[in-house]
C-alpha positions in Angstrom: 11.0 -5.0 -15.6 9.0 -6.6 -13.3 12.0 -9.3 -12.0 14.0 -6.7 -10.9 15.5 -6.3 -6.9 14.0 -2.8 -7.1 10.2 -3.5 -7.9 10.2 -6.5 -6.0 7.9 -6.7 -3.1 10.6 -7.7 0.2 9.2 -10.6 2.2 6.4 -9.5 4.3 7.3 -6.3 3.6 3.2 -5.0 4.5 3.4 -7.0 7.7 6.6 -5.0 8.8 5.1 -1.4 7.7 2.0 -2.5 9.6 3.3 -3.4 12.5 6.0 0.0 12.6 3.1 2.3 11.8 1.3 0.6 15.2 3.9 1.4 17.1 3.8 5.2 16.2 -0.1 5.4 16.9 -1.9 8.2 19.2 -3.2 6.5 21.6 -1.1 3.1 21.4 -2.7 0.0 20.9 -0.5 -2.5 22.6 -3.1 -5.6 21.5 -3.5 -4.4 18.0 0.6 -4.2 17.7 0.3 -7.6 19.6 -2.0 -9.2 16.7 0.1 -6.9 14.1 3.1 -9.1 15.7 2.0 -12.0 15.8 0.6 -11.8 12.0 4.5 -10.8 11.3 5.8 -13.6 13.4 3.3 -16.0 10.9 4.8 -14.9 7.7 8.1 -15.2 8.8 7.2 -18.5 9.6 5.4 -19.5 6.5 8.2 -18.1 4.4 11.1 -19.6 6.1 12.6 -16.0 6.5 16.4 -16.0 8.4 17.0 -12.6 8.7 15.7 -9.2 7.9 17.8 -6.4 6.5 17.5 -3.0 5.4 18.6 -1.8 1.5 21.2 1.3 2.0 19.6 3.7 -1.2 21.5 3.9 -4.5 21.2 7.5 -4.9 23.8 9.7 -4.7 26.5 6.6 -5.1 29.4 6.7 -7.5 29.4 4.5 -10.3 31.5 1.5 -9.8 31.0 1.6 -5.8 29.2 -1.8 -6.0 30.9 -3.3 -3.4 30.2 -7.1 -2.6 28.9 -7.3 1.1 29.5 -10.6 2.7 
């Protein structure tokens, strides 16, 4: 199923990834993480985002441990 929370794309998702990987780069690149940031810091924008957060994995959780998170 395409609609589902697990094959759907998060928000800017490639932006984030791009700009993490910069960060971790032999020599570092301090103006391509810059235009990497700034690129992020658009979508964000665009998109209206409020807040980022990270999915804790499914695996290894009981059934019935679906705890609401407010």
């Amino acid at each position: 199923m395409d609609g589902s929370p697990q094959n759907a794309q998060p928000v800017c998702g490639e932006q984030v990834l791009e700009l993490l990987n910069c960060t971790i780069e032999s020599p570092y690149d301090k103006d391509k993480c810059q235009r990497l940031l700034d690129s992020l810091r658009q979508c964000v924008t665009n998109k209206k985002v409020k807040k980022f957060f990270l999915a804790e994995p499914s695996i290894g959780k009981p059934e019935g441990s679906n705890e609401k998170r407010n």
